[in-house]
TORGUTI-886712 format. One line per field, with one value per residue: residue number from 1; residue in three letters; x, z negated, y of N, C-alpha, C in turn. Coordinates in steps of 0.001 Angstrom, whole numbers, padded with zeros to 6 digits. Each point is the difference from the previous one (the first is absolute). Example, Ala and Ser with C-alpha at 12.3 -4.5 7.8 and 13.67 -1.06 7.14 Angstrom:
% TORGUTI-886712
i <- [1 2] $
aa <- [ALA SER] $
nx <- [013190 -000350] $
nz <- [-007800 000720] $
ny <- [-005690 001050] $
cax <- [-000890 000820] $
caz <- [000000 -000060] $
cay <- [001190 001190] $
cx <- [000900 -000770] $
cz <- [000000 -000730] $
cy <- [001200 001090] $
This chain:
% TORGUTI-886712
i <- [1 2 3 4 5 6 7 8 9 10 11 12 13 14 15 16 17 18 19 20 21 22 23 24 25 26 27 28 29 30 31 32 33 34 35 36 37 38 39 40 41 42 43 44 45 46 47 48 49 50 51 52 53 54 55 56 57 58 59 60 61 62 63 64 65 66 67 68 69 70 71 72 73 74 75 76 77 78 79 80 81 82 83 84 85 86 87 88 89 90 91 92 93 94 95 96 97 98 99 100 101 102 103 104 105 106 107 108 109 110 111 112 113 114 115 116 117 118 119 120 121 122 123 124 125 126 127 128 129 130 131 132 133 134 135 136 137 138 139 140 141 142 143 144 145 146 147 148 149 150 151 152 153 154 155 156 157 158 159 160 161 162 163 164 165 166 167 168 169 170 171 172 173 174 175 176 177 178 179 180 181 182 183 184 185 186 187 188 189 190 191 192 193 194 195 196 197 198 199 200 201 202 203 204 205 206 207 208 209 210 211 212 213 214 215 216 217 218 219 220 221 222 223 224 225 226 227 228 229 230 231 232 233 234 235 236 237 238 239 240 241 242 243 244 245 246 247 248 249 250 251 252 253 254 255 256 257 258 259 260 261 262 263 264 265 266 267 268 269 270 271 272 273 274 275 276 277 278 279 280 281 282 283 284 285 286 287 288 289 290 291 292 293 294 295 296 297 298 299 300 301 302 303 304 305 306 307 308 309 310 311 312] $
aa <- [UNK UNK UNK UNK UNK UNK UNK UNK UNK UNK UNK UNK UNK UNK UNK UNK UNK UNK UNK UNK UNK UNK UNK UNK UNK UNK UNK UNK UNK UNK UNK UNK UNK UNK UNK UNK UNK UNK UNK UNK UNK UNK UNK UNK UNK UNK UNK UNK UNK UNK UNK UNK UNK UNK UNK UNK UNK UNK UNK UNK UNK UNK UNK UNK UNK UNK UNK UNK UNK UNK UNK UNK UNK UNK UNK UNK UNK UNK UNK UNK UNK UNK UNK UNK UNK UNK UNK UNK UNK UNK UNK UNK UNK UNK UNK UNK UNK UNK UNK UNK UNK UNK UNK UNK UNK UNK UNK UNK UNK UNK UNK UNK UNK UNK UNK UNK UNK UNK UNK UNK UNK UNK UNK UNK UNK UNK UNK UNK UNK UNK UNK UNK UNK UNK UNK UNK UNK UNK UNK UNK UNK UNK UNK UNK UNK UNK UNK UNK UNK UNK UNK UNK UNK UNK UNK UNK UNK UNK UNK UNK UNK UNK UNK UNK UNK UNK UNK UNK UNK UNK UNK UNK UNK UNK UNK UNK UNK UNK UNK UNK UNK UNK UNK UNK UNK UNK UNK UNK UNK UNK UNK UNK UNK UNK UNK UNK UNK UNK UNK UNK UNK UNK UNK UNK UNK UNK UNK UNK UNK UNK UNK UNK UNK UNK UNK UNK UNK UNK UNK UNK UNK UNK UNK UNK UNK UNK UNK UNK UNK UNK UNK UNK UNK UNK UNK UNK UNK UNK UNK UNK UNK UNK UNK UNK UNK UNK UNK UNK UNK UNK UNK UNK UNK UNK UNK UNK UNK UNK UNK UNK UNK UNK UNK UNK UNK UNK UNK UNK UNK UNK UNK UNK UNK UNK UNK UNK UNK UNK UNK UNK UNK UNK UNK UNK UNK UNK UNK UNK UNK UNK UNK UNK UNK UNK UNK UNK UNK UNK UNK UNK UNK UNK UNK UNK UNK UNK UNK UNK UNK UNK UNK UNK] $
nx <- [144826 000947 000404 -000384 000410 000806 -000045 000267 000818 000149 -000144 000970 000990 -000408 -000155 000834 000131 -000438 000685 001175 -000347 000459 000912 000124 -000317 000822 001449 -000135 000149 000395 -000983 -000709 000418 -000052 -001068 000302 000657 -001059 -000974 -000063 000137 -001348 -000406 000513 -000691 -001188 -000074 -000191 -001188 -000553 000249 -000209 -001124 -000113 000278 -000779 -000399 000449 -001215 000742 000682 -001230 -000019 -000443 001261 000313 000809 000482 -000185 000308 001003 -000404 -000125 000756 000782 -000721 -000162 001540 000288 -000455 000124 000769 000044 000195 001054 000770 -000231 000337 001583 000121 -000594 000397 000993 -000069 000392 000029 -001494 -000003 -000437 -000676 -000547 000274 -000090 -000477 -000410 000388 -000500 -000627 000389 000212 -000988 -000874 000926 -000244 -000938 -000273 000252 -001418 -001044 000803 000315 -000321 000217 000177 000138 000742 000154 000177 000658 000529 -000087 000091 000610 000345 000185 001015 -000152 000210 000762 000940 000545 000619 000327 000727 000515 000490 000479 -000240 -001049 -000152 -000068 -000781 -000523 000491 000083 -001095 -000841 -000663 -000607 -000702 -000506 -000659 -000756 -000763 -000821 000821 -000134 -000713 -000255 000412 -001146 -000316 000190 -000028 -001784 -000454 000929 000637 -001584 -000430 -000495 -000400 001127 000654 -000726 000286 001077 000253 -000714 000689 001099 -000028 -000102 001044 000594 -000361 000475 001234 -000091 000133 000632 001101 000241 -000024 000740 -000880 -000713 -001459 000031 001376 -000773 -001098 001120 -000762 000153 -000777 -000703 -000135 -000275 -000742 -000683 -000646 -000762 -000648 -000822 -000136 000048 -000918 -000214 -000634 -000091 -000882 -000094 -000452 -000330 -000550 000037 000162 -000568 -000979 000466 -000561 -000898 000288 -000617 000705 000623 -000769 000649 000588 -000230 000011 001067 -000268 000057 000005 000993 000489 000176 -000231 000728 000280 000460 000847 001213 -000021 000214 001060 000067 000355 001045 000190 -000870 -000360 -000561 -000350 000062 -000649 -000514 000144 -000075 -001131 -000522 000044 -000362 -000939 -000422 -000291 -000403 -000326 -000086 000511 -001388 000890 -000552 -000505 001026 000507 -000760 001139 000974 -000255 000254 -000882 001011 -000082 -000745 000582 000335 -001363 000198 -000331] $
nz <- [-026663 000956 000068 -001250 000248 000507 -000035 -001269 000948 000552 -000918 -000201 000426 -000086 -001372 000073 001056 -000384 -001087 001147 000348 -001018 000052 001187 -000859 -000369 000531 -000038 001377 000289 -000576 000036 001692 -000034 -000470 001216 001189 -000061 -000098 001815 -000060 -000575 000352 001348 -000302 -000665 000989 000509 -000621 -000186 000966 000222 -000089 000612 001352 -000773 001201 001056 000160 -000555 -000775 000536 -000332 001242 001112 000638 000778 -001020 -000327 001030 -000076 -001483 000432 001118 -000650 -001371 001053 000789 -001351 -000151 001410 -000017 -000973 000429 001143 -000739 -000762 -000039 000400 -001420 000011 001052 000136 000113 -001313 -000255 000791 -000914 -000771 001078 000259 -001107 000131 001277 -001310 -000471 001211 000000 -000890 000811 000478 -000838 -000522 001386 000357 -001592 000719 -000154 001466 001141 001364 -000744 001292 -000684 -001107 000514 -000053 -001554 -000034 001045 -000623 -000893 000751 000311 -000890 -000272 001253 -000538 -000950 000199 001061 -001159 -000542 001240 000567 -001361 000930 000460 -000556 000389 001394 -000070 -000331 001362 000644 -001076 -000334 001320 -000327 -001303 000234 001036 -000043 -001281 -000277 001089 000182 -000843 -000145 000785 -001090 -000465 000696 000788 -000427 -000456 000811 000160 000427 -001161 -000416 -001081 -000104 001110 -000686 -000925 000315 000843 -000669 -001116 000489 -000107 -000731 -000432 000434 -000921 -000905 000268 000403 -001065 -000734 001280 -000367 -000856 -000374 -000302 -001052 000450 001303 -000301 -000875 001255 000108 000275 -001192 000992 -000029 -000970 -000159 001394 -000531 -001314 000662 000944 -001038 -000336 000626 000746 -001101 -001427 -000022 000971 -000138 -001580 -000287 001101 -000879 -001050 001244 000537 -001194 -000245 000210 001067 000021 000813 -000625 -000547 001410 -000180 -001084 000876 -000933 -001465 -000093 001415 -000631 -000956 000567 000791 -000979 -000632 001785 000846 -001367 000663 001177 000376 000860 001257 -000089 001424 000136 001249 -000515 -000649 001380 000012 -000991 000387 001092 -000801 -000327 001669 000561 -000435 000329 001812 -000566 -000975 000857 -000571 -000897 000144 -001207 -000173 000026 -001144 -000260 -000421 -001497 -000627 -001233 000762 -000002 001502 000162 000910 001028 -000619 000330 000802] $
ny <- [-079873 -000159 -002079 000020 001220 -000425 -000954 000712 001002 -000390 -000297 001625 000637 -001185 000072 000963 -000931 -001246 000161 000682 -001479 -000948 000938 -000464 -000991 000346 -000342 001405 -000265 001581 000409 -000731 000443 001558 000089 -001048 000174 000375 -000824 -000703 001326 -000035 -001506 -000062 001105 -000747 -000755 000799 001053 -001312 -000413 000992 000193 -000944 000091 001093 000140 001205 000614 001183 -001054 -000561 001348 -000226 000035 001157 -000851 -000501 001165 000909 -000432 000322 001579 -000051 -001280 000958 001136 -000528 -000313 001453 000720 -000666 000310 000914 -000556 -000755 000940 000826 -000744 -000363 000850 -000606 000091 -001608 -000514 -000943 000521 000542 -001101 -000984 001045 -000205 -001445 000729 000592 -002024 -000230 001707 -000448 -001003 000481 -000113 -001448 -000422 001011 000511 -000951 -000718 -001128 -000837 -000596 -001736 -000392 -001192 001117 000322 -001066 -000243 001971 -000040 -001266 000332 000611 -001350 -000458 001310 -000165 -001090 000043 001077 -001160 -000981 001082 000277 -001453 000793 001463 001765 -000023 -001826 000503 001302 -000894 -000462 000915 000111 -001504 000286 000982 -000756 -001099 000650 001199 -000159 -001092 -000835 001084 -000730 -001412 000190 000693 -001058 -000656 000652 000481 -001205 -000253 001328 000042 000413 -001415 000142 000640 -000608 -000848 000742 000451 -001491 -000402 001169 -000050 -001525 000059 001024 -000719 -001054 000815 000596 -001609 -000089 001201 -000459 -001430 000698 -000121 -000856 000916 000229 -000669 -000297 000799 -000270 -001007 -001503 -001046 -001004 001339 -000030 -000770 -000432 000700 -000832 -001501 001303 000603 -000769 -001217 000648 000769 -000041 -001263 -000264 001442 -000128 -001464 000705 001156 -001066 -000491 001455 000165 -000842 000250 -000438 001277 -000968 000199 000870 000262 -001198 000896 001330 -000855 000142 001328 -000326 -000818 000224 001052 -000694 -000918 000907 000951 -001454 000102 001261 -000716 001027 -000782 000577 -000591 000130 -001545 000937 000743 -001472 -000728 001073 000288 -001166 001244 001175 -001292 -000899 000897 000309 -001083 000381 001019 -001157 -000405 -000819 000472 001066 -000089 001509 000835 -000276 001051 000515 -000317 001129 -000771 -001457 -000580 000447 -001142 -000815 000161 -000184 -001344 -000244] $
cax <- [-000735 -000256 -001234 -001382 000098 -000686 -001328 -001187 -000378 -000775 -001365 -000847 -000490 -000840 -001667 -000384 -001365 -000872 -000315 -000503 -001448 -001424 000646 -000992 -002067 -000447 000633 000063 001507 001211 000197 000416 001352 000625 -000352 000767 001390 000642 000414 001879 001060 000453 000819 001300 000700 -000017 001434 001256 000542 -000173 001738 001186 -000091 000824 001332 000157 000678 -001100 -000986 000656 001041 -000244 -000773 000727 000451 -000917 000355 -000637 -001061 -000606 -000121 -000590 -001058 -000091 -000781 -000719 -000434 -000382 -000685 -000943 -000553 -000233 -000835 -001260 -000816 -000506 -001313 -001357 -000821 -000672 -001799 -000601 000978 000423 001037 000832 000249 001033 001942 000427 000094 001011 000698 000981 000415 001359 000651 000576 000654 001215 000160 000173 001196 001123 000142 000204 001794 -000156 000876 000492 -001302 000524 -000687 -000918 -000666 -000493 -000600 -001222 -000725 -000786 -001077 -001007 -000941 -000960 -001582 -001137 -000610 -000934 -001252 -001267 -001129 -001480 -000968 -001030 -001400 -000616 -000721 000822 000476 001172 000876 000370 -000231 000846 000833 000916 001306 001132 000560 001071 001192 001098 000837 -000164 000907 001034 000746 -000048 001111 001270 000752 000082 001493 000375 000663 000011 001135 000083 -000502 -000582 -000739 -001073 000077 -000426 -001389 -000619 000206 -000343 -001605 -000556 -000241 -001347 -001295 000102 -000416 -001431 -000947 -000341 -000638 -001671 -000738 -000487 -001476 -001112 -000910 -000698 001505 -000852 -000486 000680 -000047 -001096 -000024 000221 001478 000624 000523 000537 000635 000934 000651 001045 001206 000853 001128 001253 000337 000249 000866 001675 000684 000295 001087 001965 000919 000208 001212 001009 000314 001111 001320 000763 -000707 -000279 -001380 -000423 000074 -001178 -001146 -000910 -000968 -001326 -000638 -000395 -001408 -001207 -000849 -000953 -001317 -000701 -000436 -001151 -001036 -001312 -000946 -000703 -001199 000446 001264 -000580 000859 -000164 001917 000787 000296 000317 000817 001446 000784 000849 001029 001238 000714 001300 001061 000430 000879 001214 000164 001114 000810 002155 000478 000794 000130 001265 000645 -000550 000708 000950 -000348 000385 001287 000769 000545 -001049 -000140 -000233 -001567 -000763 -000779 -001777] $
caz <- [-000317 001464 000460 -000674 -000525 001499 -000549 -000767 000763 001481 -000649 -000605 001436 001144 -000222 000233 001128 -000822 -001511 000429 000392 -000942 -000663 001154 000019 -001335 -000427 001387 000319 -000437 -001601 -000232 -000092 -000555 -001612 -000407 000135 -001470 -001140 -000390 000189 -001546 -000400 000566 -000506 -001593 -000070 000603 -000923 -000783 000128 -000352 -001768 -000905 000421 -000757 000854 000566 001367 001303 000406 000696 001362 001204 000581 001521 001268 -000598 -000103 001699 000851 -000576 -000064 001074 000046 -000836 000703 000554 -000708 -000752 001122 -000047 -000697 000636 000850 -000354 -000923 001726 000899 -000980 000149 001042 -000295 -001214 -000452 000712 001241 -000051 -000124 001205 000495 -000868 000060 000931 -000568 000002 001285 000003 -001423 000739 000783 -001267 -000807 000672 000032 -000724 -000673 -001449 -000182 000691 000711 001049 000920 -000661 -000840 001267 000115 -000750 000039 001173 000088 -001330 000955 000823 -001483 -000363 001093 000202 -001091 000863 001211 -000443 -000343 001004 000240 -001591 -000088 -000173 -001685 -000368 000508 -000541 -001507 -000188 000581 -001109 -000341 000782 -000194 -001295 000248 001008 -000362 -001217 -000972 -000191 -000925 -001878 -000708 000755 -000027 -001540 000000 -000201 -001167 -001340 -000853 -001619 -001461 -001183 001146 -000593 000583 001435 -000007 -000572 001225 001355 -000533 000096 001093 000629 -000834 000436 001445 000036 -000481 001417 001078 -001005 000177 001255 000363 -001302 -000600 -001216 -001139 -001555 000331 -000582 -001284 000010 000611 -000610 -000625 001058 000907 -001489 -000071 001052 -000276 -001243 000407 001443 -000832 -001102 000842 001364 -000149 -001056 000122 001694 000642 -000607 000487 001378 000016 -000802 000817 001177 -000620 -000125 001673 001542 000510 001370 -000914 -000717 001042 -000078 -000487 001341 000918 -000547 -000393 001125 000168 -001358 000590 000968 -000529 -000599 001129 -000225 -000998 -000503 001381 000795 001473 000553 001042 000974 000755 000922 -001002 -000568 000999 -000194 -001806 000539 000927 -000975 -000838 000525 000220 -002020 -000262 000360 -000347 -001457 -000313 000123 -000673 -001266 -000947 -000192 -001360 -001335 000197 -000687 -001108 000580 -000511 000656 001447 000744 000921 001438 000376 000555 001161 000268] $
cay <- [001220 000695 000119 -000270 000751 -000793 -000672 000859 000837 -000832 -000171 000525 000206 -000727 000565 001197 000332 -000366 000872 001110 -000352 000400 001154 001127 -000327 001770 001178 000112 -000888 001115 000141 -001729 -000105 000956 -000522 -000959 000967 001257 -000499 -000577 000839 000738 -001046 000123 001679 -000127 -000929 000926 000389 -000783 -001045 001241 000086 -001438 000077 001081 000439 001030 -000360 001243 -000366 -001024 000453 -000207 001180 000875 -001057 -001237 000216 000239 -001479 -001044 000760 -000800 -001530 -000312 000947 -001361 -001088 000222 -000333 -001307 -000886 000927 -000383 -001291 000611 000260 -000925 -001008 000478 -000495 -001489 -000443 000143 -001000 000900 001340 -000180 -000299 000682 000775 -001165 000601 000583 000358 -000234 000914 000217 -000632 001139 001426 -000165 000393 000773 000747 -000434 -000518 -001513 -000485 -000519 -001052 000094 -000336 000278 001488 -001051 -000075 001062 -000600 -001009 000455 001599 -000759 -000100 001009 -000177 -000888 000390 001374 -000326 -000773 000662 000769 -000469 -000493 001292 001355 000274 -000566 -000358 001245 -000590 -000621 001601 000543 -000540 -000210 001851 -000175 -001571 000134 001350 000482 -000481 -000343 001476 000368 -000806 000793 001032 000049 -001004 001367 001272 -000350 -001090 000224 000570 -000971 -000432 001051 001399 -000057 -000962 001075 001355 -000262 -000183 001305 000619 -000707 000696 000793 000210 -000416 000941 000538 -000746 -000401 001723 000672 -000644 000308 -001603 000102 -000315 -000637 -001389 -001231 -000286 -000972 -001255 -001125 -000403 -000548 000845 000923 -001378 000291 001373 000095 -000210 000139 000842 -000700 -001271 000433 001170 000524 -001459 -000123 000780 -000131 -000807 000248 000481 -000433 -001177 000271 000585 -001780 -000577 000642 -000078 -000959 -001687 000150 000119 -001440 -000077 -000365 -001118 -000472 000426 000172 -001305 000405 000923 -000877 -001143 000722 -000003 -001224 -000159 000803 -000557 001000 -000276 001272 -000172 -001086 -000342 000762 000699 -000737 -000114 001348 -000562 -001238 000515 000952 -000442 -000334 001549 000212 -001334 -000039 001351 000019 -001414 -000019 001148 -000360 000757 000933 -000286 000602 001539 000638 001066 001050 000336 -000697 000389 -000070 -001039 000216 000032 -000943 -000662 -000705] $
cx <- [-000482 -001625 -000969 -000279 -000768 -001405 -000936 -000240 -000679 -001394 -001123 -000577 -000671 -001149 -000325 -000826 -001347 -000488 -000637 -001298 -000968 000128 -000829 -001658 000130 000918 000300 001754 000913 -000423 000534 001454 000873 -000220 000741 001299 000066 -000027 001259 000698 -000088 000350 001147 000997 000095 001360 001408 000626 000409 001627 000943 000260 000429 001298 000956 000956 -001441 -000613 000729 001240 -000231 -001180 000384 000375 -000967 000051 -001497 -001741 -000676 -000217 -001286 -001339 -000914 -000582 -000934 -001136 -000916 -001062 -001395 -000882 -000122 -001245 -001882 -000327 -000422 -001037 -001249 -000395 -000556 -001224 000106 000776 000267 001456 000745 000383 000907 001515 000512 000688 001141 001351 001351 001019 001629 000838 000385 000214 001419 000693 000560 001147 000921 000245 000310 001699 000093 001014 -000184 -001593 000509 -000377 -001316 -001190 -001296 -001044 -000746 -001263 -000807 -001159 -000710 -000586 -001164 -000900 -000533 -000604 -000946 -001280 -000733 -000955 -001136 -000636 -000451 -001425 -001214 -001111 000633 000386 001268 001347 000485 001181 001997 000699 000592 000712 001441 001563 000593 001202 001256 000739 000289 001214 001254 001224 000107 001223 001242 000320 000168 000973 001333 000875 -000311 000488 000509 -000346 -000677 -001459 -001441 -000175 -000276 -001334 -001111 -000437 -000846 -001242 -000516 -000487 -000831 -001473 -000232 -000826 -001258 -001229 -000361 -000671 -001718 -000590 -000200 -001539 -000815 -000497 -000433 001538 -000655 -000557 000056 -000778 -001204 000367 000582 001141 001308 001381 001319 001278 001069 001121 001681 001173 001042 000895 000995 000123 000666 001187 001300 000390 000683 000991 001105 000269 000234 001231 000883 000553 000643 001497 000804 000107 000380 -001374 -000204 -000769 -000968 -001044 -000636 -001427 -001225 000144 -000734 -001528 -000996 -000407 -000791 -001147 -000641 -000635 -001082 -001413 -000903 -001028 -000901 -001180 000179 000721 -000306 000929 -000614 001148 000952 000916 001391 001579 000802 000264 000686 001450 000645 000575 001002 001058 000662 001091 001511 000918 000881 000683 001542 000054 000878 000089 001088 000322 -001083 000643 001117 -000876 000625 002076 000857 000512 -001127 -000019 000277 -001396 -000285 -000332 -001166 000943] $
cz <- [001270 000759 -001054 000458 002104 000032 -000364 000967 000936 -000873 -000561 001535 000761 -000908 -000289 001261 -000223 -000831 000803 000939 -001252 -000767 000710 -000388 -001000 000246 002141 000247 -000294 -001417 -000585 -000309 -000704 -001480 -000807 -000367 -001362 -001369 -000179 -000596 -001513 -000647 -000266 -000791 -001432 -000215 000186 -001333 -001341 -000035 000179 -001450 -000898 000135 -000268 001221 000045 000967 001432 000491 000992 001147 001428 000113 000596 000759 -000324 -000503 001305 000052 -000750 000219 001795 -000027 -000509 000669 001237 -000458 -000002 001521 000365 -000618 -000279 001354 -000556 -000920 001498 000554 -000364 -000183 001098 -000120 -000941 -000367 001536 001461 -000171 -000366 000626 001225 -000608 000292 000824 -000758 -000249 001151 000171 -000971 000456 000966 -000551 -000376 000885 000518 -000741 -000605 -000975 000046 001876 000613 001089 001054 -000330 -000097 001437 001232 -000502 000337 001181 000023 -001017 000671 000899 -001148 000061 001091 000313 -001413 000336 000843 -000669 -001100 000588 000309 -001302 000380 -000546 -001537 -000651 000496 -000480 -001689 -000011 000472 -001096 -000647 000558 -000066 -000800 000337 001329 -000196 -001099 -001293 000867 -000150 -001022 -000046 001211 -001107 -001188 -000047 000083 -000580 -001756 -000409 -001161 -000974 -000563 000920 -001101 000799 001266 000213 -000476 000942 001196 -000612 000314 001344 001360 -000719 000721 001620 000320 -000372 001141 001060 -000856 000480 001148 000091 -000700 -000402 -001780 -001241 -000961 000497 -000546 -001156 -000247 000697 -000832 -000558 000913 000755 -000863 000078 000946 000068 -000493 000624 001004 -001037 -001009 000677 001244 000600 -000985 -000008 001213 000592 -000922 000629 001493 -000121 -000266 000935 000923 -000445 000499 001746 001283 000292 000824 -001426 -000626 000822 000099 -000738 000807 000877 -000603 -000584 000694 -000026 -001407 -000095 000604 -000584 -001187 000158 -000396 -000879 -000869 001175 000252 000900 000440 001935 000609 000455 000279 -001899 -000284 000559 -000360 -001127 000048 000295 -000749 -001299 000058 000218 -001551 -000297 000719 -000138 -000973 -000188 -000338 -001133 -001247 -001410 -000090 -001710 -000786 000149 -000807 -000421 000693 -000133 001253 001514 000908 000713 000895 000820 000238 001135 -000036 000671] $
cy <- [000712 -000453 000011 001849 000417 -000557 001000 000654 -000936 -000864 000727 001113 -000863 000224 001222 000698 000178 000650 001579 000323 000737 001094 001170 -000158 001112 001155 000549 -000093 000922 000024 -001357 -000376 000506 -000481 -001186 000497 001013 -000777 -000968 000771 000378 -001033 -000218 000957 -000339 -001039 000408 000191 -000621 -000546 001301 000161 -001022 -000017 001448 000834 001214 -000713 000379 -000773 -001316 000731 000099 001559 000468 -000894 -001105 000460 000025 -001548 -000840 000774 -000367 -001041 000280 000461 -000902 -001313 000320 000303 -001619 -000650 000820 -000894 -001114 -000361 -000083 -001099 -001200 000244 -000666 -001617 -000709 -000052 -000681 000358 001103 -000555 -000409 001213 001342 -000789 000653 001209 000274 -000211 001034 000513 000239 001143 001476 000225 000000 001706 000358 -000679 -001219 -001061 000055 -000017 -000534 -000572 -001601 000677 000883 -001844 -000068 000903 -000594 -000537 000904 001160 -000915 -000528 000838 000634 -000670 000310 000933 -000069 -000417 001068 001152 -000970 -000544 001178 000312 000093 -000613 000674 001244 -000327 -000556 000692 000463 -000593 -000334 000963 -000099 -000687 000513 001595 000390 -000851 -000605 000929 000675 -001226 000426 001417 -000439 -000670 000950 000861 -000580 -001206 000126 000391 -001524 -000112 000766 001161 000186 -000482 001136 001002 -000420 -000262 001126 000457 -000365 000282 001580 000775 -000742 000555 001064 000023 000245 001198 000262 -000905 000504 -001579 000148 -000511 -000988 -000994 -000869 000060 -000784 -000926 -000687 -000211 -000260 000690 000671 -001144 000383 001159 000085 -000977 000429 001072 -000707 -000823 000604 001090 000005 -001139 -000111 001081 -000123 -000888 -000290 001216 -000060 -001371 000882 000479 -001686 -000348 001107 -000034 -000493 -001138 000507 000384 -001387 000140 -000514 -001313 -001081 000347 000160 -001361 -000484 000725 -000549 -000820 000632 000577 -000911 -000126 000828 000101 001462 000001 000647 -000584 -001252 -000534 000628 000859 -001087 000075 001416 -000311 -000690 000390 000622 -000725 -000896 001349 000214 -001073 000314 001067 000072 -001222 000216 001457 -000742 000887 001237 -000291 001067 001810 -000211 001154 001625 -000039 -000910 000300 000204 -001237 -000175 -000397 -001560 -000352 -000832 -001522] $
């Protein structure tokens, strides 16, 4: 169940680049985003309420604390700047160029979790970090010499992948272990929407664009919202409760090269050798970064003893 549940995520994230390619030919990138994000969330919320009610329990009795809320109000806060740069810099990049460059993402994922207390940081892994700061070096060089726009184009993505997101899964690991994986999935949506909307109004961007573009785009739409989103983050939250986010940090090593292979085939490459050669690097680092991980245990129920601590 672990890996099919693996799998889905690392398949359905490697075409979500893409999809947010053609999502941008109608809807502008903060509303877009945000728009997706809110309808996860009334999804998400109609479900909430749906399995309380079966399970004839209150809504109020599976809501997070004050602790657990900050923490899920943060990542979600986090999530939702993130994915504004990565909105942006897809008007200029293709899928595959950007996931490449996100790729570095969980190297300091690695980083995140050790500060904040999560999991260990092995001197391996601080090897790995090494070589993968030299990809994404090298990718940058080669889209400084693509011109300014690209290279502007990969700053942000860059912003997401290295400051922004590897400190949402550090906080969510966190502060929502123990809640029901609906409820936490609900909340951290919200609140990435949330702050996207934010990002939309300061831009003044159009609300009524989206409503003259092609099917295509609608399409795209629907899937970054049900595929991309209420499928893809439950079962990404419901993996980090099972998993050490080192171990679901593998994702990115798999989806920059799917992205790529799509690139091709959509005749959108955008990277030069030199580019090539860094991808290469951050996905040997990614590689050496998680190797020897060993599965954490399953949480204990609230009634069970407390665990001892896990090792990597």
């Amino acid at each position: 169940m672990l890996a099919l549940a693996y799998v889905f995520c690392c398949l359905v994230w490697s075409t979500t680049w893409q999809a947010i390619r053609i999502c941008l030919l109608g809807y502008p990138p903060f509303f877009g985003a945000a728009l997706r994000f809110l309808l996860a969330t009334l999804i998400m919320g109609v479900a909430c309420v749906a399995v309380q009610r079966r399970r004839g329990q209150p809504l109020a009795s599976v809501l997070p604390d004050r602790r657990a809320h900050l923490g899920i109000l943060a990542a979600g806060g986090l999530n939702g700047l993130g994915y504004g740069c990565i909105y942006s810099a897809e008007q200029t990049l293709s899928g595959g160029t950007t996931a490449i460059v996100c790729a570095a993402s969980p190297l300091f994922t690695l980083l995140a979790a050790r500060l904040l207390g999560v999991e260990p940081l092995r001197w391996h892994r601080l090897f790995g970090l090494a070589i993968g700061v030299c990809g994404v070096g090298a990718i940058f060089w080669d889209g400084l010499r693509s011109g300014r726009e690209q290279f502007q184009a990969m700053l942000l993505a860059g912003m997401a992948s290295v400051l922004i997101w590897p400190l949402y899964g550090a906080l969510l690991k966190r502060y929502t272990s123990n809640l029901p994986t609906l409820v936490s999935t609900t909340y951290f949506l919200f609140y990435t929407s949330l702050i996207l909307f934010v990002l939309s109004l300061a831009r003044q961007e159009s609300f009524t664009r989206f409503l003259s573009a092609p099917l295509k785009v609608h399409l795209a739409f629907a899937y970054l919202t049900i595929v991309g989103s209420v499928l893809a983050w439950s079962v990404y939250m419901w993996l980090l409760r099972w998993l050490d986010l080192s171990v679901l940090s593998t994702l990115g090593l798999v989806q920059p090269l799917l992205s790529l292979a799509l690139d091709v085939l959509l005749r959108e490459a955008q990277l030069q050798p030199r580019g090539y050669v860094g991808a290469a690097l951050v996905l040997i680092g990614m590689a050496l970064t998680t190797q020897r991980i060993q599965q954490t245990r399953r949480p204990e129920s609230p009634a069970s003893p407390s665990p001892a601590s896990d090792k990597n």
